[in-house]
C-alpha positions as CSV (number, residue, x, y, z in Angstrom):
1,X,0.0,0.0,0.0
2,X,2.9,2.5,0.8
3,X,4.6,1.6,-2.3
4,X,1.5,2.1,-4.5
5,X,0.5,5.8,-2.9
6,X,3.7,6.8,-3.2
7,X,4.2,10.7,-2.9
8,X,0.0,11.4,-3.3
9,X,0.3,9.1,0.2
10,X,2.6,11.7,2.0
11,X,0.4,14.6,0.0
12,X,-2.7,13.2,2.1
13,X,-0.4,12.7,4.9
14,X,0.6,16.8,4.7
15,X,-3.1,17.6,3.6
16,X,-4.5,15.7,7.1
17,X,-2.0,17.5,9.2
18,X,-2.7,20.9,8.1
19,X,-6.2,20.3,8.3
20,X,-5.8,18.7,12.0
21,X,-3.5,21.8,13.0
22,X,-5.9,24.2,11.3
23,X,-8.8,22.7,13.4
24,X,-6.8,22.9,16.8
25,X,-5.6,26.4,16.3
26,X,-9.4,27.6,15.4
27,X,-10.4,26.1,18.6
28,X,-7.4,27.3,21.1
29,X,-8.0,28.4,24.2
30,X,-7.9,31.9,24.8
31,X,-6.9,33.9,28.0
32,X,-9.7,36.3,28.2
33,X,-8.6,37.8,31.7
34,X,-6.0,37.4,34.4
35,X,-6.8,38.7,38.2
36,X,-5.3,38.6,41.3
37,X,-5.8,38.2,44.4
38,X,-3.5,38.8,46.9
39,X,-4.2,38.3,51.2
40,X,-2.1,37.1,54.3
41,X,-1.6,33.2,53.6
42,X,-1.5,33.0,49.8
43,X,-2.2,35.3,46.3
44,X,-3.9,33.8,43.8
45,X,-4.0,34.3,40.4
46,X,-7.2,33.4,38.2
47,X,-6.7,33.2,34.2
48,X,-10.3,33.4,32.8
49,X,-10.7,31.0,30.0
50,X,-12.9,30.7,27.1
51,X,-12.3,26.5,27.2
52,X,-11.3,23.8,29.6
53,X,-7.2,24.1,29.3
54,X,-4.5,21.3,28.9
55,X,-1.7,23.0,30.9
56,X,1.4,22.3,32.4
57,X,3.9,24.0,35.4
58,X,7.2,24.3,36.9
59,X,9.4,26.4,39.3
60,X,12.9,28.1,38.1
61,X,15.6,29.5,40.7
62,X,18.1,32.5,40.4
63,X,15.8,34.4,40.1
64,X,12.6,32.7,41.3
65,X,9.5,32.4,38.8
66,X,6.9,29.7,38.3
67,X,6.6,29.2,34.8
68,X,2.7,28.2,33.4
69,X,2.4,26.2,29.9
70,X,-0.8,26.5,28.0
71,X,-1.1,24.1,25.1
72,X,-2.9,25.6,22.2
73,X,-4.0,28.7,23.7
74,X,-3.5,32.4,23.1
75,X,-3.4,35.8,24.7
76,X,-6.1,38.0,24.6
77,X,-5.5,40.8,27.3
78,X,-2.9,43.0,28.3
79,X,-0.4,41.9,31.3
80,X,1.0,44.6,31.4
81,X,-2.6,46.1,33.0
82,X,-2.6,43.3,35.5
83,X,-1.4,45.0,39.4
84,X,0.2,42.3,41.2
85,X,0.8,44.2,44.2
86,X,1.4,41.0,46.9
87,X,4.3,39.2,48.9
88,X,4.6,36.7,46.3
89,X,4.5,38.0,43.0
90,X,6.4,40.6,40.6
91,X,4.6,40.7,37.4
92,X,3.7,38.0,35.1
93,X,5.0,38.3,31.4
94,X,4.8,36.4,28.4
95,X,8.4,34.3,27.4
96,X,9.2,32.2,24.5
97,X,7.2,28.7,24.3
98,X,8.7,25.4,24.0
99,X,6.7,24.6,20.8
100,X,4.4,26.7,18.3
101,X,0.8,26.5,20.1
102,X,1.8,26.8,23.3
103,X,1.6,29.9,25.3
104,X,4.1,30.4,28.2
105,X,3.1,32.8,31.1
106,X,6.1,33.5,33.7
107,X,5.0,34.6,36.6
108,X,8.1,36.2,38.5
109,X,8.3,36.1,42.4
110,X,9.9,38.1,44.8
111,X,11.0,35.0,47.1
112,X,10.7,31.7,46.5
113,X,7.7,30.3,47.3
114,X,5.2,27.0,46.7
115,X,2.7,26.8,44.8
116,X,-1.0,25.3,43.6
117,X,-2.4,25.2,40.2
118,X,-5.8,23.3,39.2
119,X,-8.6,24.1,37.0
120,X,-12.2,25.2,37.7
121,X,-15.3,24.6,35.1
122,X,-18.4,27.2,34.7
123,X,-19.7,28.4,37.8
124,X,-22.5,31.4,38.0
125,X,-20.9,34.3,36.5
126,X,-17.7,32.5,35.8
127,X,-16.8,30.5,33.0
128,X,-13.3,28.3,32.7
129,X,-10.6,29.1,35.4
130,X,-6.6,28.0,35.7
131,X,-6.1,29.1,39.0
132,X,-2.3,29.9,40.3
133,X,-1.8,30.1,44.2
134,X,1.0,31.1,45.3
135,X,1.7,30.2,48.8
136,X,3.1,32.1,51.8
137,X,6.4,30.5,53.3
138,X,9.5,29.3,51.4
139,X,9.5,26.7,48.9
140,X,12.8,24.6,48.5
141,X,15.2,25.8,46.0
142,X,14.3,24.3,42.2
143,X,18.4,24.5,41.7
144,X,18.9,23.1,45.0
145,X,20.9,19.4,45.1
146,X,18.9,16.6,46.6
147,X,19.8,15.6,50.1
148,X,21.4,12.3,50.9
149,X,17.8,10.1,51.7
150,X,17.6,9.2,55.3
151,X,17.9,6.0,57.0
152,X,13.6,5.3,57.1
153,X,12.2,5.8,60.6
154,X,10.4,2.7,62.2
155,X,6.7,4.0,60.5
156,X,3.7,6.4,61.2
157,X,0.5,5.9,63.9
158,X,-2.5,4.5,62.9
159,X,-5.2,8.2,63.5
160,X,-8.2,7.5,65.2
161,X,-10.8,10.7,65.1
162,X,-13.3,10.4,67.8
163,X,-16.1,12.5,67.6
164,X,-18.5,13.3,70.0
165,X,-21.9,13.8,69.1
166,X,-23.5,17.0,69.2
167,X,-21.9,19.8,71.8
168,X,-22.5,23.4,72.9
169,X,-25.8,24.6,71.8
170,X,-26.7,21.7,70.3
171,X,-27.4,19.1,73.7
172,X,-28.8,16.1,71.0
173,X,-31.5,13.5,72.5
174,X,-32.1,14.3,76.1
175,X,-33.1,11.8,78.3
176,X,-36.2,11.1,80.3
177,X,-34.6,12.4,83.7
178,X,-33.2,15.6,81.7
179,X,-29.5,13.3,80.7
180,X,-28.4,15.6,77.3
181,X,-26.4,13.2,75.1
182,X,-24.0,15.8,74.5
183,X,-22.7,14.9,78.2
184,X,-22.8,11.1,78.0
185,X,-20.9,10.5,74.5
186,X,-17.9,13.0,75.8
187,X,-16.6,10.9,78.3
188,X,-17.0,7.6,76.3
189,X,-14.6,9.7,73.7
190,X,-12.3,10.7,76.4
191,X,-12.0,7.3,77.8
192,X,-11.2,5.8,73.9
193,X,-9.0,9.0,73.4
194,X,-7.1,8.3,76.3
195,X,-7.0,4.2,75.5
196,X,-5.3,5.3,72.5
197,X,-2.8,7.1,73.2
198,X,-1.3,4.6,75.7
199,X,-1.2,2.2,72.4
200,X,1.8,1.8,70.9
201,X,1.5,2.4,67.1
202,X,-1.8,4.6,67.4
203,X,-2.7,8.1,68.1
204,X,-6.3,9.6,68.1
205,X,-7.5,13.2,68.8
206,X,-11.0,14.8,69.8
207,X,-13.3,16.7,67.1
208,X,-14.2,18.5,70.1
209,X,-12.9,18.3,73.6
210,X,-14.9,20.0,75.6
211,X,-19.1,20.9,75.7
212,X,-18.9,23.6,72.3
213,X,-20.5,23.3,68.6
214,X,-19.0,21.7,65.7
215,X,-20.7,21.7,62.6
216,X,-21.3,18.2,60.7
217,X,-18.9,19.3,57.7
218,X,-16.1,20.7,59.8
219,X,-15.8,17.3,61.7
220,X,-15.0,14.9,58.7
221,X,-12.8,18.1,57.3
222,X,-11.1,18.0,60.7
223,X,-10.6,14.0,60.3
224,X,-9.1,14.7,57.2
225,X,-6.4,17.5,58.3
226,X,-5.4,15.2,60.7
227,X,-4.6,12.8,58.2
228,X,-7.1,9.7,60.7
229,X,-7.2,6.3,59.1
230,X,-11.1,6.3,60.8
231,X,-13.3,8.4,62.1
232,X,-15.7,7.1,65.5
233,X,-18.7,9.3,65.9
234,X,-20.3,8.6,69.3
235,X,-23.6,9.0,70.1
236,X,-26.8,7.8,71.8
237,X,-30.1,6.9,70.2
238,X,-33.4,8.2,70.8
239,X,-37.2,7.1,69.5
240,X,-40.4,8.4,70.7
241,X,-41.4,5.8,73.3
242,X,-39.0,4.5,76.0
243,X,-39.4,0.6,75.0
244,X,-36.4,0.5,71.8
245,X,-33.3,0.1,73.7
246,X,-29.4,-1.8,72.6
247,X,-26.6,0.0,70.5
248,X,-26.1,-0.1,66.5
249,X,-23.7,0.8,64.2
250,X,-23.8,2.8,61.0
251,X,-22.1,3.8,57.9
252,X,-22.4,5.7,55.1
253,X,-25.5,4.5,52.2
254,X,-24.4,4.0,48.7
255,X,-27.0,6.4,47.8
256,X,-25.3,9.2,49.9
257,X,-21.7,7.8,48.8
258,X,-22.6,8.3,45.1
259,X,-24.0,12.1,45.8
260,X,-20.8,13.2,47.8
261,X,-18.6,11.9,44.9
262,X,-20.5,14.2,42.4
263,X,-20.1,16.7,44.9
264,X,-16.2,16.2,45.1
265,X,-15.6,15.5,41.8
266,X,-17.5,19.2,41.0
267,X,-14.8,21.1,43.6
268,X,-11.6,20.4,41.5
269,X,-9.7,22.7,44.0
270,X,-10.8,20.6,46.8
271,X,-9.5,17.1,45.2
272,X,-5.9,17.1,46.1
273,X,-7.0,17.5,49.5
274,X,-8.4,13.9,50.0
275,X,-6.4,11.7,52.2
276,X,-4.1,9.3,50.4
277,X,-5.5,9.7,46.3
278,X,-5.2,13.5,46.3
279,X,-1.8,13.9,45.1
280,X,-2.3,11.2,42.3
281,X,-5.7,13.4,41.2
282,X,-3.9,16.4,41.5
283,X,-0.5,14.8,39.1
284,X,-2.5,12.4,36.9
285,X,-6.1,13.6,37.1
286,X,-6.2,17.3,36.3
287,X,-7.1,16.7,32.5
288,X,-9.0,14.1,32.1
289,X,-12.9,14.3,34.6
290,X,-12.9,9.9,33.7
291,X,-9.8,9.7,35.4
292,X,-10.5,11.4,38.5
293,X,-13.9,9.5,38.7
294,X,-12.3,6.4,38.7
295,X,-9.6,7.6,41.5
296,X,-12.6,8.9,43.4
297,X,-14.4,5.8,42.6
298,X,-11.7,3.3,44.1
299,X,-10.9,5.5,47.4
300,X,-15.1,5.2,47.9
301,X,-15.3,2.0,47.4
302,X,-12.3,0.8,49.6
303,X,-13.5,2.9,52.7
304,X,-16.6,1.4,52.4
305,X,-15.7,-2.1,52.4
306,X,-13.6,-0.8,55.3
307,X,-16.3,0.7,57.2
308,X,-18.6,-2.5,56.8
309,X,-15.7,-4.3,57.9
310,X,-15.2,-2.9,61.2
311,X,-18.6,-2.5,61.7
312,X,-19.5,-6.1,61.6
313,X,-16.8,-6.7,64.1
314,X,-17.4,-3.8,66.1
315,X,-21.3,-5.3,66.7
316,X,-19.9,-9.0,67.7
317,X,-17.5,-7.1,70.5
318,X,-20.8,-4.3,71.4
319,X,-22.8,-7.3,71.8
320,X,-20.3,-9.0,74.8
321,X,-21.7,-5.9,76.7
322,X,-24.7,-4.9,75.6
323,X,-28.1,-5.5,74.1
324,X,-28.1,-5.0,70.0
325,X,-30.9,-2.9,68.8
326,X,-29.7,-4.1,65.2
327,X,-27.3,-6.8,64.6
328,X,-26.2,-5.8,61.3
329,X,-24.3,-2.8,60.0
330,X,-27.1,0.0,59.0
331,X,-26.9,2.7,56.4
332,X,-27.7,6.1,56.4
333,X,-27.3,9.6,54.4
334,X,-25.4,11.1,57.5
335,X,-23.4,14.1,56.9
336,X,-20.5,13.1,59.1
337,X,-20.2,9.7,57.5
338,X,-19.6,11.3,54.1
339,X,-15.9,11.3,53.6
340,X,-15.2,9.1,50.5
341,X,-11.4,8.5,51.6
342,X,-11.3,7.0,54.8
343,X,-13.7,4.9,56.3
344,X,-16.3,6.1,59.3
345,X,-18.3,4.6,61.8
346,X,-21.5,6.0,63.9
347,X,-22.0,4.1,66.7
348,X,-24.8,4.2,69.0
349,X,-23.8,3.1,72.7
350,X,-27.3,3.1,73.5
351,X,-31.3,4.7,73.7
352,X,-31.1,7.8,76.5
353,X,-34.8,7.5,75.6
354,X,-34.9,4.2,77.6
355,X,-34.9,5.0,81.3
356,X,-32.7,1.4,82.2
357,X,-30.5,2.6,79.1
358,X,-29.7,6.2,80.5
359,X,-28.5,5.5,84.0
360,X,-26.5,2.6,82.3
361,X,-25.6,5.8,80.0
362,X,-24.6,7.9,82.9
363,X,-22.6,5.1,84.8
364,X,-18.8,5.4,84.6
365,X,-19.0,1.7,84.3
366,X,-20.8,1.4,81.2
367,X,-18.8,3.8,79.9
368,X,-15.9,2.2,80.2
369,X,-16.9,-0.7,78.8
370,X,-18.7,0.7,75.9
371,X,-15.4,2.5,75.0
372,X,-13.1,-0.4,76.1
373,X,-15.4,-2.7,73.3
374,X,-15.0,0.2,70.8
375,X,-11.2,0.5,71.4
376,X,-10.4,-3.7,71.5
377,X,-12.2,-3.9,68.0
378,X,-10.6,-1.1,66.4
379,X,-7.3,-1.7,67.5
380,X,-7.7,-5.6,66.6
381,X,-8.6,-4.6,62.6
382,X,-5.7,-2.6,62.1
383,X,-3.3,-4.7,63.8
384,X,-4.3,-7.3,61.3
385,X,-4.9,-5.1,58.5
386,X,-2.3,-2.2,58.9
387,X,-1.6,0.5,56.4
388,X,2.0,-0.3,54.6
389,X,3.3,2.8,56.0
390,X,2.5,2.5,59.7
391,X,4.7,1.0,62.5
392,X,1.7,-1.5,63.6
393,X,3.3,-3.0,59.5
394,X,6.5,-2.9,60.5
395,X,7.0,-4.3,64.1
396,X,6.8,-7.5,66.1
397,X,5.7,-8.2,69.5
398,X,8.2,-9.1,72.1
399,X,7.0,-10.4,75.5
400,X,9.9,-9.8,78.3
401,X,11.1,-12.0,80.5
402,X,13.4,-12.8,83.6
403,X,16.7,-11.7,83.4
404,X,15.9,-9.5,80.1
405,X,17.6,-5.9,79.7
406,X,16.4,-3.1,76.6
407,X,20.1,-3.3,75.5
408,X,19.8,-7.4,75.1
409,X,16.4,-7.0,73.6
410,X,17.5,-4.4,71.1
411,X,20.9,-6.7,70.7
412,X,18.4,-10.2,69.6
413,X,16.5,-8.5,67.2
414,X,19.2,-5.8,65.8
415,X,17.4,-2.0,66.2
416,X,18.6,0.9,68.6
417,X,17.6,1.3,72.2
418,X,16.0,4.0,71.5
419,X,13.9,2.8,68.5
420,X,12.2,0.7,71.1
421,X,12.0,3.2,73.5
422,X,10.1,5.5,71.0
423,X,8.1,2.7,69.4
424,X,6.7,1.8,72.9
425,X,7.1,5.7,74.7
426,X,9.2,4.3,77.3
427,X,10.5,6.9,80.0
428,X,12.7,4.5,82.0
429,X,14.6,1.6,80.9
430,X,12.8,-0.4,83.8
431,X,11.2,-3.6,82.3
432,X,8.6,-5.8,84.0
433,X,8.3,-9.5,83.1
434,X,5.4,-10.7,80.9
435,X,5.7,-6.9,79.6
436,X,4.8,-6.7,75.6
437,X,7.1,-5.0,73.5
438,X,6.8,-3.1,69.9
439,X,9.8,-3.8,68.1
440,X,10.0,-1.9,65.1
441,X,11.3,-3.3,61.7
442,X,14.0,-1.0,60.9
């Protein structure tokens, strides 16, 4: 076939590429706009587009700049118009592209600093956005030579965010004596808080601390900063009439799943900030929507088999100690369930509504075995399902006995003194027998 075209096959060849380059030039993107907006912790600059971009950037040293690619896209205001009175940034200016179609934006700095760029699509009065944030506090060098890489350390905690219920103005069911459940579900948190933190290889924190208001959103976004592996939200059920009584467990409904991943999937500057997949949106996602549905899609799905997971374990160790309202995981459209990238649990330790149910409620020693059942099962699943970069992966379990020193313990299975010491927050050197040990896998 090659042979027989001949040079009328490399005519069509030269006739199809004109006409494909023709086409893509006719429908470049054009830079319609550029603001910005400068404040304390970041300036941001917006490029108003008149089409979805395919863009690419990169930082340059001596003298600091953060160069923007646009492919197949063209100018269409002045820059020289644009104030960029802020911390961060100079000016931005137009410099010589890598290849015809493309146009390169500089933007030059005043100090080096790190940076943010993501799309937007049509919103209200807006059409399509590249958005540049530059961010307040020094970036490492782009010249700079890499360091050395460090011996790695012995791994991360597992985070555990417990949240209690309700709080502040909002006192949740109240009991038929006047108990609020906003007083009951804070100690049980406490007590797991504090069970916690005494485990080696684990960590948790309080969405709230103390008797004050969080709002449903803020306590998964708080889950999230804190990077938690799963979120606990206490609580204590409440019905009409005082005969329901036993605890339950819930997670998240497919229903509500799917809704929240439209949601996140519309917020494109909100995507890197999901735990564990954001980065791999942010690098691999940012031009093609499919991509960062199926990202989004996997994340969801894993946390969800998660969730049911502990939840079904979490009811065989509730029901030891207490009646079962339901024996089976339950679903609902609950707001603070919502996170698609870590898995979350609702647990009901009880109905306050049920007059037997709220003095047990009130007890200390319900309390502590409600949070003690809630602790053994959580700390059970991750011990035998660990994530590959925590220590609870990368340790064994050492059980001491007569006659054993830290120094011949960290001798036998080759790691520092103080590895152990950290891995197990030892303040003495003082060992008891039949004590269990973390050793970490260095």
């Amino acid at each position: 076939m090659i042979k027989f075209w001949g040079y009328k096959a490399t005519a069509l060849l030269g006739l199809l590429l004109a006409v494909l380059t023709h086409s893509m030039a006719a429908q470049a993107t054009t830079v319609d706009k550029v603001r910005v907006w400068p404040d304390k912790e970041r300036t941001r600059v917006v490029l108003d587009l008149s089409a979805s971009p395919s863009y690419g950037a990169f930082r340059l040293s001596d003298p600091e700049r953060l160069v923007v690619d646009l492919r197949w896209s063209t100018l269409k205001t002045k820059l020289s118009t644009v104030k960029a009175d802020s911390k961060q940034l100079k000016r931005i200016r137009v410099s010589t592209p890598p290849e015809k179609g493309t146009l390169r934006l500089v933007l030059d700095l005043k100090q080096a600093s790190s940076y943010k760029v993501f799309k937007l699509g049509p919103k209200g009065n807006y059409g399509h956005r590249l958005v540049i944030d530059l961010l307040a506090g020094a970036a490492p060098s782009a010249k700079a030579k890499p360091r050395p890489a460090s011996k790695p350390g012995p791994g991360r905690n597992v985070v555990i965010a417990i949240d209690a219920g309700h709080g502040g103005k909002d006192p949740g069911s109240i009991g038929p004596s006047g108990t609020y459940e906003k007083n009951v579900v804070l100690p049980i948190a406490r007590k797991l808080r504090d069970q916690f933190n005494k485990t080696p290889g684990f960590e948790a924190f309080m969405v709230r601390s103390g008797d004050y208001f969080v709002s449903l959103n803020r306590r998964s976004e708080l889950a999230r900063e804190k990077k938690a592996d799963l979120l606990l939200s206490i609580h204590a059920d409440a019905f009409t009439s005082p005969q329901p009584q036993g605890a339950s467990v819930w997670i998240l409904s497919k229903r509500r799943a799917n809704s929240e991943m439209g949601r996140w999937l519309e917020k494109d500057d909100k995507l890197s900030e999901l735990r564990g997949i954001g980065e791999v949106i942010s690098a691999s996602g940012n031009d093609d929507p499919h991509l960062q549905r199926t990202f989004l899609d996997l994340a969801r799905e894993n946390s969800m088999v998660e969730s049911q997971a502990i939840a079904e374990k979490m009811l065989r160790r509730l029901g030891r100690i207490a009646k079962l309202h339901k024996k089976t995981p339950q679903h609902a459209s609950l707001a603070v369930l919502k996170s698609p990238d870590f898995p979350s649990l609702l647990i009901e330790t009880g109905f306050i509504s049920n007059p037997k149910e709220e003095k047990k409620l009130r007890s200390s020693s319900y309390q502590n075995k409600m949070s003690d059942a809630i602790y053994q099962t959580v700390k059970t699943y991750f011990s035998d399902n660990p994530p590959r970069d925590a220590l609870l992966a990368q340790t064994r379990q050492h059980t001491v006995s007569r006659g054993e020193s830290l120094s011949r313990i960290a001798q036998r299975y080759r790691v520092s003194v103080s590895a152990i010491r950290q891995a197990n927050r030892l303040k003495t050197d003082t060992l008891q027998v039949g004590q269990k040990l973390t050793i970490p896998r260095l």
